[in-house]
SEKEDREN-168039 format. One record per atom (N, C-alpha, C): residue in three letters; x, y, z; atom name; residue number from 1. Coordinates in pm, whole numbers. Example, Ala and Ser with C-alpha at 12.3 -4.5 7.8 and 13.67 -1.06 7.14 Angstrom:
+------+--------+--------+--------+------+------+
: resn :      x :      y :      z : name : resi :
+------+--------+--------+--------+------+------+
:  ALA :   1319 :   -569 :    780 :    N :    1 :
:  ALA :   1230 :   -450 :    780 :   CA :    1 :
:  ALA :   1320 :   -330 :    780 :    C :    1 :
:  SER :   1285 :   -225 :    708 :    N :    2 :
:  SER :   1367 :   -106 :    714 :   CA :    2 :
:  SER :   1290 :      3 :    787 :    C :    2 :
+------+--------+--------+--------+------+------+
% end
This chain:
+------+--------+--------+--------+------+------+
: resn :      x :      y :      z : name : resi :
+------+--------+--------+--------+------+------+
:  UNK :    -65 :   2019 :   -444 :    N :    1 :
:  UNK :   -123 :   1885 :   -444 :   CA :    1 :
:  UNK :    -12 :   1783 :   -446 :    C :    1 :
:  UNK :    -28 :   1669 :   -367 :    N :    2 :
:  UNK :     59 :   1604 :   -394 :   CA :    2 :
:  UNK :     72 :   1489 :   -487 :    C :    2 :
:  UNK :    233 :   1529 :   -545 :    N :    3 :
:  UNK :    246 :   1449 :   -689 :   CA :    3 :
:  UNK :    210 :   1316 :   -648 :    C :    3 :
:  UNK :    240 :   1252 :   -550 :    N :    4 :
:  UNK :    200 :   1129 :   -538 :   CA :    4 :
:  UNK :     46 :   1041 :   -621 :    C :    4 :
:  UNK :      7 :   1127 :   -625 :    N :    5 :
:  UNK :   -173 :   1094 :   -645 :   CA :    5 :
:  UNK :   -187 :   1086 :   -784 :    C :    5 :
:  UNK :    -85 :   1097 :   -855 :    N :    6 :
:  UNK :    -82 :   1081 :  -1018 :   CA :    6 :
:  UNK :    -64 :    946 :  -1044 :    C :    6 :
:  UNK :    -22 :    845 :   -919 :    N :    7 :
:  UNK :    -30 :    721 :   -950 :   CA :    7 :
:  UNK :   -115 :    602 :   -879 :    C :    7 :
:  UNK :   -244 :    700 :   -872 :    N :    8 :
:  UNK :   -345 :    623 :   -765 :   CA :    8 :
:  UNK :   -442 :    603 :   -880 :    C :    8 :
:  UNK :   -469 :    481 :   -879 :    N :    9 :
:  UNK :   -558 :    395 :   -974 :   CA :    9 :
:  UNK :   -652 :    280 :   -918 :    C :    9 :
:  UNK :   -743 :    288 :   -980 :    N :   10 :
:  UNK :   -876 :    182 :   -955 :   CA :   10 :
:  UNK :   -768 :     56 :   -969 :    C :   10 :
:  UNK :   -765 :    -81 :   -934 :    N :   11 :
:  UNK :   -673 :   -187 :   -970 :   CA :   11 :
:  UNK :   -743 :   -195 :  -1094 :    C :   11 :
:  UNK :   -672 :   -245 :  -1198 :    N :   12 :
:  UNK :   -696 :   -313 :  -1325 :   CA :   12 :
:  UNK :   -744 :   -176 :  -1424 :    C :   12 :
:  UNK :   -772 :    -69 :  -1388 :    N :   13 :
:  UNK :   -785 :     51 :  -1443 :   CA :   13 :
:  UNK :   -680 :     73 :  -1485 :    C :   13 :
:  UNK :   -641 :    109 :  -1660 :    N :   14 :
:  UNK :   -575 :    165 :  -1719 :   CA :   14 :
:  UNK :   -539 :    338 :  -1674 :    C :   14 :
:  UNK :   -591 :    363 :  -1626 :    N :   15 :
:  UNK :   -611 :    506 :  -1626 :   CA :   15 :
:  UNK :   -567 :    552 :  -1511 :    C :   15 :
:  UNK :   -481 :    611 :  -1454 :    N :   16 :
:  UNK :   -419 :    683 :  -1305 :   CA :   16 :
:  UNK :   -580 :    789 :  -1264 :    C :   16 :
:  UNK :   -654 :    765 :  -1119 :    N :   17 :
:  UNK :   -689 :    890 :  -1110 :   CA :   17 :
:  UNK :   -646 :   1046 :  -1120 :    C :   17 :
:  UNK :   -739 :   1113 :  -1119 :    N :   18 :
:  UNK :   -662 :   1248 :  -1158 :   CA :   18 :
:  UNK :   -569 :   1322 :  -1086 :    C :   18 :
:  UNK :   -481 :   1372 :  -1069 :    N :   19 :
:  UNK :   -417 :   1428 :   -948 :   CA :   19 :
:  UNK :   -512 :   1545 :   -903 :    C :   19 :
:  UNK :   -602 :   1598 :   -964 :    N :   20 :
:  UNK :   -688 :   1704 :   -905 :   CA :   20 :
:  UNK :   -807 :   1650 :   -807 :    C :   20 :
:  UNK :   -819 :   1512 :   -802 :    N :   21 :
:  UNK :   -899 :   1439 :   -732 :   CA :   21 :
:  UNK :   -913 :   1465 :   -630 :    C :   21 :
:  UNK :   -940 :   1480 :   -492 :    N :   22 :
:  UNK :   -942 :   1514 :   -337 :   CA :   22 :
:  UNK :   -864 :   1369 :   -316 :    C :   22 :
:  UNK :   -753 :   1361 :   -199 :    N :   23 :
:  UNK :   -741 :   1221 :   -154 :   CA :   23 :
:  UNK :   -823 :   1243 :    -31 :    C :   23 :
:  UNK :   -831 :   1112 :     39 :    N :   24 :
:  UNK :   -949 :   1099 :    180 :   CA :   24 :
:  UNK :   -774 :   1197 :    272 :    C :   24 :
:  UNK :   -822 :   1210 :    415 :    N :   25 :
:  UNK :   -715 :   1230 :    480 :   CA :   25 :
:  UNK :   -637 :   1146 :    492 :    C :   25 :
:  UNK :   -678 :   1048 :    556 :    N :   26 :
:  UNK :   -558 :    934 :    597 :   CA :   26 :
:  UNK :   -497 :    881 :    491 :    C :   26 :
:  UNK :   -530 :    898 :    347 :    N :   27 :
:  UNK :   -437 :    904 :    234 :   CA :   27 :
:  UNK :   -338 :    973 :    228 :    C :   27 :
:  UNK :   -364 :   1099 :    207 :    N :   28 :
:  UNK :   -326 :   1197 :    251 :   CA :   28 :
:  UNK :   -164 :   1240 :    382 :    C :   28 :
:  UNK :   -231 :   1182 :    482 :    N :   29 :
:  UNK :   -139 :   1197 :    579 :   CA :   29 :
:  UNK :    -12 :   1065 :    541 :    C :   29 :
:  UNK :    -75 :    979 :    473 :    N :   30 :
:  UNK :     22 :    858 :    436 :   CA :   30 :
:  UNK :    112 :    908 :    341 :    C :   30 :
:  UNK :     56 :    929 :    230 :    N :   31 :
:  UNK :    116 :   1011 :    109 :   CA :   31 :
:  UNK :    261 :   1083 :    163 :    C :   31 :
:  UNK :    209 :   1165 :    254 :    N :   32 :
:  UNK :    298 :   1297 :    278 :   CA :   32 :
:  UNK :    410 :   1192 :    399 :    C :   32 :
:  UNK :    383 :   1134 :    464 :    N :   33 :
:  UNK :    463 :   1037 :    610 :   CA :   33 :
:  UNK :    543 :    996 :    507 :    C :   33 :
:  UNK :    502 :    970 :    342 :    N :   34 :
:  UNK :    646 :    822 :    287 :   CA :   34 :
:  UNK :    723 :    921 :    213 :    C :   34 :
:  UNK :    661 :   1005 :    171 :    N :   35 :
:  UNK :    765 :   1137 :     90 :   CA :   35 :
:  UNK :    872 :   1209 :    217 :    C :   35 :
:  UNK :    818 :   1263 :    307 :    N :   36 :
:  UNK :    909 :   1289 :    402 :   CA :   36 :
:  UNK :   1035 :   1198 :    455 :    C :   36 :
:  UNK :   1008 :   1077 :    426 :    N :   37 :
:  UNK :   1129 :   1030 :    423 :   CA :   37 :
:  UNK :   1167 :    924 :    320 :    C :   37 :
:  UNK :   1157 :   1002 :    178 :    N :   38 :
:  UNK :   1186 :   1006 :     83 :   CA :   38 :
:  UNK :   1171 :    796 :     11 :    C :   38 :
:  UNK :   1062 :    750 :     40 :    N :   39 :
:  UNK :    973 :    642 :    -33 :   CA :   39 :
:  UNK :   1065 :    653 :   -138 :    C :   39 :
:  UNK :   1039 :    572 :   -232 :    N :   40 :
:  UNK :   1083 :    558 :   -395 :   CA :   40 :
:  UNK :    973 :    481 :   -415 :    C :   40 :
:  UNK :    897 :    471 :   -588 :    N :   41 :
:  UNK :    830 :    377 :   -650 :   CA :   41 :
:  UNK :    681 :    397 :   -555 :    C :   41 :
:  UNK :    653 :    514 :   -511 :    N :   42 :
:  UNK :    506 :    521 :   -432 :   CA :   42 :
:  UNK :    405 :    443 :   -520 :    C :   42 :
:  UNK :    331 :    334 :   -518 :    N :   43 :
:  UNK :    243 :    339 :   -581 :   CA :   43 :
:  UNK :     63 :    280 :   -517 :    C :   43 :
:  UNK :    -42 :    390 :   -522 :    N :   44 :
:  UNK :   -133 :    377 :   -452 :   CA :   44 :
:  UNK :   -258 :    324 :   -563 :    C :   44 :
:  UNK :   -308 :    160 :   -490 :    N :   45 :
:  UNK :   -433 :     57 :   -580 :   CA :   45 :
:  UNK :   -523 :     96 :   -499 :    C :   45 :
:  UNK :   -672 :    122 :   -586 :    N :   46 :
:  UNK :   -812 :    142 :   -480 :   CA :   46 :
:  UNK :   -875 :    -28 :   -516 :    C :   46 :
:  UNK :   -871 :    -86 :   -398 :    N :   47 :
:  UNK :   -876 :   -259 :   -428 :   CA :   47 :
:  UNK :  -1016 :   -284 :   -393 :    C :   47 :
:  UNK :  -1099 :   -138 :   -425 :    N :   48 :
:  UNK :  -1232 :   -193 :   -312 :   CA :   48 :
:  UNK :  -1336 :   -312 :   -370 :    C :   48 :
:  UNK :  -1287 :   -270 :   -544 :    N :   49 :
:  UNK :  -1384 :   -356 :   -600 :   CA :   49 :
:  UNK :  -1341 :   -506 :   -594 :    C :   49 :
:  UNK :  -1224 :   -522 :   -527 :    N :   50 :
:  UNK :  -1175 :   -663 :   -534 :   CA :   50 :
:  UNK :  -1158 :   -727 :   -398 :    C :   50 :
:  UNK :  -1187 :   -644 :   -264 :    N :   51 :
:  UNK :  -1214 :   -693 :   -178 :   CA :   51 :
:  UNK :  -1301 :   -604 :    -89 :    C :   51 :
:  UNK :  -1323 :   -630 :     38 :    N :   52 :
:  UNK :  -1399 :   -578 :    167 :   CA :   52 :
:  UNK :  -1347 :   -586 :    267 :    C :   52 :
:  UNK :  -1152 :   -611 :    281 :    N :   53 :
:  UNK :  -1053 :   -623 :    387 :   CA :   53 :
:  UNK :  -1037 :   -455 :    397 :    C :   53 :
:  UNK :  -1043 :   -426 :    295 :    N :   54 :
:  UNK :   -996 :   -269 :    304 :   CA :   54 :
:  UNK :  -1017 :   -208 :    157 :    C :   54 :
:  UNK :   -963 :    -77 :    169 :    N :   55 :
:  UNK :  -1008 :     14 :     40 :   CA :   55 :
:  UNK :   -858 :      8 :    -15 :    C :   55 :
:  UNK :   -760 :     38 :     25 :    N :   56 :
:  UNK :   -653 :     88 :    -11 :   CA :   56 :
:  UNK :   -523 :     40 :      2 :    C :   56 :
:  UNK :   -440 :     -5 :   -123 :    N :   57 :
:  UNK :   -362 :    -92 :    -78 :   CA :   57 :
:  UNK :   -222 :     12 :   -128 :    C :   57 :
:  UNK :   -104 :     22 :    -39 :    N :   58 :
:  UNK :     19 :    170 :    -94 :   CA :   58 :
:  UNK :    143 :     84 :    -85 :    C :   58 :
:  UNK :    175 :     56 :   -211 :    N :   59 :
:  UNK :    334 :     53 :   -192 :   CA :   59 :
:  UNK :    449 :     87 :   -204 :    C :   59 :
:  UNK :    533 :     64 :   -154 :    N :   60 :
:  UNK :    646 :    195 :   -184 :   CA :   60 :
:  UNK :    805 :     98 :   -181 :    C :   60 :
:  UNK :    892 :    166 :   -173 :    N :   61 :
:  UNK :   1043 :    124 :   -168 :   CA :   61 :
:  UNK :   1110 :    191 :    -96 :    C :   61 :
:  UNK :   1216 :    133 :    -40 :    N :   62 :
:  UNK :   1367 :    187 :     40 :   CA :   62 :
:  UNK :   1416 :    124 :    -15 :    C :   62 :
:  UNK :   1556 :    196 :     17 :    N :   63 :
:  UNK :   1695 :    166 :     36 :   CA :   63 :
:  UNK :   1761 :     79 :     95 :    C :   63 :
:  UNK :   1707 :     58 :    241 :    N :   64 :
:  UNK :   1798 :     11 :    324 :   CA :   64 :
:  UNK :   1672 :    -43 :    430 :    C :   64 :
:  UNK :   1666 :   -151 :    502 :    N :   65 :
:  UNK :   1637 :   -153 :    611 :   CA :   65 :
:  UNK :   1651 :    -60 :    717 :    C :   65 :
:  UNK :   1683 :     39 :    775 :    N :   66 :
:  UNK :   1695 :    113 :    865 :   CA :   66 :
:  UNK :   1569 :    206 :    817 :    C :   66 :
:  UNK :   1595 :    274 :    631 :    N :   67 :
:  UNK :   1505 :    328 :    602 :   CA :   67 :
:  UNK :   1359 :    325 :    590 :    C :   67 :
:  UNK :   1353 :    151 :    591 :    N :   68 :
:  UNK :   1221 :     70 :    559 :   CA :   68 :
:  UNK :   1147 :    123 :    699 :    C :   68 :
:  UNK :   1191 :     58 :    820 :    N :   69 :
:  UNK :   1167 :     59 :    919 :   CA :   69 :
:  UNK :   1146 :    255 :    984 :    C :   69 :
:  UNK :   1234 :    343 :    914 :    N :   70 :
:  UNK :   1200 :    514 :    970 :   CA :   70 :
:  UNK :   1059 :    514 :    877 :    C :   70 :
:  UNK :   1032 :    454 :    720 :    N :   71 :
:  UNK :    933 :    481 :    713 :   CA :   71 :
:  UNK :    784 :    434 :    800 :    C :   71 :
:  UNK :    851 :    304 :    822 :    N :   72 :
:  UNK :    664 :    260 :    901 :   CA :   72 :
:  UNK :    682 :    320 :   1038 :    C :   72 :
:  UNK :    756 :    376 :   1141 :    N :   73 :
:  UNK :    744 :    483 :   1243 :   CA :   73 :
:  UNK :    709 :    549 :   1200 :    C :   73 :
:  UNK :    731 :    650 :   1079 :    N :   74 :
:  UNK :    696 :    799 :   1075 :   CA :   74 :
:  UNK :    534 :    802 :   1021 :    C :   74 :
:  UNK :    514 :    700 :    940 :    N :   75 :
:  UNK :    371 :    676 :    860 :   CA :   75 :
:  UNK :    264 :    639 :   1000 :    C :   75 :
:  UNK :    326 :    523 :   1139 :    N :   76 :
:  UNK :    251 :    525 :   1238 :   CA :   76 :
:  UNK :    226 :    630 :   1295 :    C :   76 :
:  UNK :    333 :    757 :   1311 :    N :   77 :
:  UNK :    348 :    828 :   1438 :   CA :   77 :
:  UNK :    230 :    958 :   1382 :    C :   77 :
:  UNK :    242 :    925 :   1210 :    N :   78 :
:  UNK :    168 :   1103 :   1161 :   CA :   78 :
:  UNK :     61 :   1074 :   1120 :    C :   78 :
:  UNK :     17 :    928 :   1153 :    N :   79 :
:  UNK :   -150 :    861 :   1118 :   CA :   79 :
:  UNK :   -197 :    868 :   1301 :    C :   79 :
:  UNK :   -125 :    878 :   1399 :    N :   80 :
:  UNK :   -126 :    871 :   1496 :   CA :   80 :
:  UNK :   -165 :   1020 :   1546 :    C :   80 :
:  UNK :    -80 :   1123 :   1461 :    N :   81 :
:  UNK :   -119 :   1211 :   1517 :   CA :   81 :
:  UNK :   -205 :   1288 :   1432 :    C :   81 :
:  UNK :   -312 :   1208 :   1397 :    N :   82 :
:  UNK :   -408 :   1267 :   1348 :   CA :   82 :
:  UNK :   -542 :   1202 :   1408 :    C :   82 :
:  UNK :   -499 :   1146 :   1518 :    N :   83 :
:  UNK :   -612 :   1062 :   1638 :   CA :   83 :
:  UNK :   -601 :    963 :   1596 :    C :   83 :
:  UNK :   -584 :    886 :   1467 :    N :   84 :
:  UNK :   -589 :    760 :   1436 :   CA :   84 :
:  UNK :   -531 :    677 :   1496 :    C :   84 :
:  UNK :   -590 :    496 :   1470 :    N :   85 :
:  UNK :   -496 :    430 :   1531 :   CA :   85 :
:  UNK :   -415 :    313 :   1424 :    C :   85 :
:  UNK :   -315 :    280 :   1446 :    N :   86 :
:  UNK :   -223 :    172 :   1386 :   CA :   86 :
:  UNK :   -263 :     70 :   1419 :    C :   86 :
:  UNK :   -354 :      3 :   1362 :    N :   87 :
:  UNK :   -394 :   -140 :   1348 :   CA :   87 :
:  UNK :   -290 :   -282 :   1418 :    C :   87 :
:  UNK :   -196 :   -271 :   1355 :    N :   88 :
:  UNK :    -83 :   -359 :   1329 :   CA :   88 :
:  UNK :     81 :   -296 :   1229 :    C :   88 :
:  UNK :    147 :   -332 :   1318 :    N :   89 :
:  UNK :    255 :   -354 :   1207 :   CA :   89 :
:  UNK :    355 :   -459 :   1190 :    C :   89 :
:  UNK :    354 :   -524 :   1080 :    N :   90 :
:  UNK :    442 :   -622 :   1100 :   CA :   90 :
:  UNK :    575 :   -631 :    990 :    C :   90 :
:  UNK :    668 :   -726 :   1059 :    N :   91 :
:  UNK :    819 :   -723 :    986 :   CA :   91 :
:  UNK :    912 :   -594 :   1018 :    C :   91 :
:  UNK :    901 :   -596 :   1118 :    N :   92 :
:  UNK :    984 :   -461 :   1165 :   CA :   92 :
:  UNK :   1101 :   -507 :   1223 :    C :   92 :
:  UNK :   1139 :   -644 :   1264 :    N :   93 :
:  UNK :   1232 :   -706 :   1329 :   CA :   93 :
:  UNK :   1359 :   -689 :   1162 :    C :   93 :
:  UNK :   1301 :   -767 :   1047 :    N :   94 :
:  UNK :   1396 :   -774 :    962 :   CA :   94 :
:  UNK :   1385 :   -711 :    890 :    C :   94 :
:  UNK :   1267 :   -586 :    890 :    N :   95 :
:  UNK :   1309 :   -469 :    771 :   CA :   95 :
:  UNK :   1309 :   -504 :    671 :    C :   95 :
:  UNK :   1294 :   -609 :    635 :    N :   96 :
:  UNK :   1334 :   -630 :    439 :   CA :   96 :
:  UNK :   1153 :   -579 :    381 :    C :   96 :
:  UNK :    999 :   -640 :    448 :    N :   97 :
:  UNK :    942 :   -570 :    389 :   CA :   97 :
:  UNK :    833 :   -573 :    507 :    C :   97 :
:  UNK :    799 :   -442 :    506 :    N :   98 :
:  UNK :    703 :   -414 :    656 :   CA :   98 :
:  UNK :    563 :   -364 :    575 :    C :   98 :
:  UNK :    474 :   -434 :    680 :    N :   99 :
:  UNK :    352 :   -420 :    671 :   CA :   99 :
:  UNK :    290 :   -328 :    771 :    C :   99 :
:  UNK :    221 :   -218 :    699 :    N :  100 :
:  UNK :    133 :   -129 :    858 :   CA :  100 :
:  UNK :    -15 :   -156 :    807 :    C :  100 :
:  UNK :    -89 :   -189 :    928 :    N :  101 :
:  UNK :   -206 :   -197 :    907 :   CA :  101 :
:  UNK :   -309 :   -100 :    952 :    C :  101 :
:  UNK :   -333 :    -38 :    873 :    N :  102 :
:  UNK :   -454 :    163 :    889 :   CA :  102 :
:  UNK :   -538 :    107 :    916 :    C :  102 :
:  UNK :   -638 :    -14 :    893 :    N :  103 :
:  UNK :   -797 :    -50 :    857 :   CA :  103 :
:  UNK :   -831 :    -67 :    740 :    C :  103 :
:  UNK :   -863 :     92 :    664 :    N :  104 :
:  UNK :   -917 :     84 :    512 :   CA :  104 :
:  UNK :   -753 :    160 :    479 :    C :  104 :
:  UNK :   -673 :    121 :    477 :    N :  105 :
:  UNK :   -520 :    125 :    380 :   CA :  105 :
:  UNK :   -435 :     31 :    486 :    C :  105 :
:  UNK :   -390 :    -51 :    353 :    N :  106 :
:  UNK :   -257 :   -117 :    364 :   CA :  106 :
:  UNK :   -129 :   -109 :    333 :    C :  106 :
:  UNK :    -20 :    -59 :    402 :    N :  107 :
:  UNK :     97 :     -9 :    393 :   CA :  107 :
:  UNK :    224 :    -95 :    337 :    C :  107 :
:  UNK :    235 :   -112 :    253 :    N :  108 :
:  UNK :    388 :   -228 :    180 :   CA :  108 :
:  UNK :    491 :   -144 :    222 :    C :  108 :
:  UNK :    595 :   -185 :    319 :    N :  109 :
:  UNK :    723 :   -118 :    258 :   CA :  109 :
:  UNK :    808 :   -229 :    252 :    C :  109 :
:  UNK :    891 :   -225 :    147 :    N :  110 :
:  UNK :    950 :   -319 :     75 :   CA :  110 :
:  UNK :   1078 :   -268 :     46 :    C :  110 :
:  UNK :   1220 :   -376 :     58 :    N :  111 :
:  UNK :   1346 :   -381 :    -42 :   CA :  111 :
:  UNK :   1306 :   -407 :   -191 :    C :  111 :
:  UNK :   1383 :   -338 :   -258 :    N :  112 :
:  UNK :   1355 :   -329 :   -385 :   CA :  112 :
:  UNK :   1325 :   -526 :   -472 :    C :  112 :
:  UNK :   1439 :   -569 :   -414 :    N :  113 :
:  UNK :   1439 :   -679 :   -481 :   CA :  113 :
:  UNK :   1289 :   -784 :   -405 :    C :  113 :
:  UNK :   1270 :   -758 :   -281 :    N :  114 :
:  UNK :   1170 :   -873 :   -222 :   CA :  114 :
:  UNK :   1040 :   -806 :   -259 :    C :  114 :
:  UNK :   1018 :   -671 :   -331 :    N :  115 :
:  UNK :    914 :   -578 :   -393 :   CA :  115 :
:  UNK :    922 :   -675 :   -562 :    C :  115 :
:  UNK :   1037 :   -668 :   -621 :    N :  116 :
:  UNK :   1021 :   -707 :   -737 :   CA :  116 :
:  UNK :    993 :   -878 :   -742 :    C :  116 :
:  UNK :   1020 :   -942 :   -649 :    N :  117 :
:  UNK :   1036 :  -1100 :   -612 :   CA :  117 :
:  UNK :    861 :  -1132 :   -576 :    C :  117 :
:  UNK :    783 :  -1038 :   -503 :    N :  118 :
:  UNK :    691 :  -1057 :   -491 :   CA :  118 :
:  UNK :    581 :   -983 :   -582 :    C :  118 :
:  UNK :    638 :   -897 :   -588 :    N :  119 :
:  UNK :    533 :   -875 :   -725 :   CA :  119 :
:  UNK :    386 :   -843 :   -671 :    C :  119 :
:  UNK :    354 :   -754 :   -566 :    N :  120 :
:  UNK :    223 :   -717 :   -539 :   CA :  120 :
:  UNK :    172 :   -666 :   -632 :    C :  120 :
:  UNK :    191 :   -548 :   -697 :    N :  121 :
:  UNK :    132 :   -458 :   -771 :   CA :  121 :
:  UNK :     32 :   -574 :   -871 :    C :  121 :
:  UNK :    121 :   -680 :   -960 :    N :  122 :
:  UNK :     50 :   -707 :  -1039 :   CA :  122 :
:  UNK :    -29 :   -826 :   -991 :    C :  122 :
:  UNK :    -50 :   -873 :   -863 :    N :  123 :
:  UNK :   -112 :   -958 :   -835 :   CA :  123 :
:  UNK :   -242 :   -886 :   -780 :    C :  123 :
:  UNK :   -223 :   -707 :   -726 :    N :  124 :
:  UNK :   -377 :   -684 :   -722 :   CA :  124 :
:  UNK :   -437 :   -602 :   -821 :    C :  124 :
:  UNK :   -359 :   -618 :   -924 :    N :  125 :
:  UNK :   -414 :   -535 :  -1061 :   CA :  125 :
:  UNK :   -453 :   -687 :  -1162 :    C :  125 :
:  UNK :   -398 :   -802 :  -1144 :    N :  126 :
:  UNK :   -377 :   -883 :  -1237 :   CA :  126 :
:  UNK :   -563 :   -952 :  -1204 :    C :  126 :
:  UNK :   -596 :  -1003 :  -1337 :    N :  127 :
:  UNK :   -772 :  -1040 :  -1261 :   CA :  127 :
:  UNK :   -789 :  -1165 :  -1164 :    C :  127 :
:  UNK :   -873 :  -1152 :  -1092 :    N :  128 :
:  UNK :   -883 :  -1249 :   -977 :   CA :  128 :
:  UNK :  -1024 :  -1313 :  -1037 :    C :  128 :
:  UNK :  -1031 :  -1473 :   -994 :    N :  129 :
:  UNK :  -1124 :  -1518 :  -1028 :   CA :  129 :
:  UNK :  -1183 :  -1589 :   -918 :    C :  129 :
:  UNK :  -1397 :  -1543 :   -908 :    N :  130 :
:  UNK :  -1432 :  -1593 :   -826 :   CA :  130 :
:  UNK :  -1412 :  -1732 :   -738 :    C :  130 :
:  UNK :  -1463 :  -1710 :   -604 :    N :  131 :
:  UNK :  -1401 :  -1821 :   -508 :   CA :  131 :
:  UNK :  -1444 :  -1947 :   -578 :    C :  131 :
:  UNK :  -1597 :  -1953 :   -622 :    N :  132 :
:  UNK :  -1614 :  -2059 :   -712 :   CA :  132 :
:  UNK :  -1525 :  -2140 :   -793 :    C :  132 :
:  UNK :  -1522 :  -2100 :   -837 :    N :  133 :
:  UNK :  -1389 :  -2158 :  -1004 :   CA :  133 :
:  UNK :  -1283 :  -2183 :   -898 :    C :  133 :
:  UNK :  -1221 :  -2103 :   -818 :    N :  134 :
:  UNK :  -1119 :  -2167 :   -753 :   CA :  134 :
:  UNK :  -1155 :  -2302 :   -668 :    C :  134 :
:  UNK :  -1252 :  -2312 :   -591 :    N :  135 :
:  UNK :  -1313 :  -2439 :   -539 :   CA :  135 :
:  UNK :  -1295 :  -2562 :   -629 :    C :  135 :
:  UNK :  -1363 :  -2502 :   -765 :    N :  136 :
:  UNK :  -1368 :  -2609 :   -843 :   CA :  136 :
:  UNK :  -1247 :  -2690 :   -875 :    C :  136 :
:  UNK :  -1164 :  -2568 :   -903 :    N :  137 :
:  UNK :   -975 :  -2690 :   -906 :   CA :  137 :
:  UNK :   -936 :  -2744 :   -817 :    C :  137 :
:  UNK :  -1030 :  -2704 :   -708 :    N :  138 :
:  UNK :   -935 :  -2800 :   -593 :   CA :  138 :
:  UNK :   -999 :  -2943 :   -589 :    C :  138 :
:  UNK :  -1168 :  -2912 :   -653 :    N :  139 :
:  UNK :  -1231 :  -3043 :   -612 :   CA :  139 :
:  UNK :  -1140 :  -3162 :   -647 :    C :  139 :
:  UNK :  -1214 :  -3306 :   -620 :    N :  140 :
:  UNK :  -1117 :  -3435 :   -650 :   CA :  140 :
:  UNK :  -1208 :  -3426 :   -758 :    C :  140 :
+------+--------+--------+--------+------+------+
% end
């Protein structure tokens, strides 16, 4: 099983799902595409209860730009060769943090520092408050 899945969590869930859990495939095939070329800091949010853009949001770390960029080829080419298709990918020109777009999973790959500068993790674990209340601060 792969260790990866010990850090796949509901957002805002204290609790990691189980690693004995089934992942879907295209988890799965993702999981295994960022380990093969050795990801750091994998960490997989199930965001469903916080949106309807998608189910699955994965982020991970490199080293280096060159590495950033072998990971979102290899994550396209082995989601690819599983019939799937690659939505989008973007930031591949400067490598510092690339986006692949699956459908229902969203792919972060990130430099460590523009990962820690932006701070995803805790912005889709941190609580979000309905569109309402936000309307309301904007009113005059």
């Amino acid at each position: 099983m792969n260790p990866s899945l010990s850090s796949v969590a509901p957002a805002g869930s204290p609790e990691p799902l189980s690693p004995s859990t089934p992942p879907k495939p295209l988890l799965n095939t993702v999981l295994n595409a960022l380990e093969d070329i050795k990801a750091k800091d994998i960490e997989v949010l199930d965001v469903r209860s916080l949106t309807s853009l998608f189910d699955t949001l994965i982020i991970a770390s490199a080293d280096s730009t060159r590495q950033t960029r072998a990971l979102a080829h290899h994550v396209a080419d082995e989601v690819r060769s599983t019939g799937r298709k690659v939505l989008n990918m973007e930031g591949l020109q400067s490598g510092e943090w690339i986006l692949v777009d699956l459908g229902s999973i969203i792919v972060h790959l990130m430099q460590p520092m523009i990962r820690d500068y932006y701070d995803l993790s805790s912005l889709w674990k941190g609580p979000l408050r309905p569109a309402s209340l936000i309307a309301q601060d904007l009113a005059p």
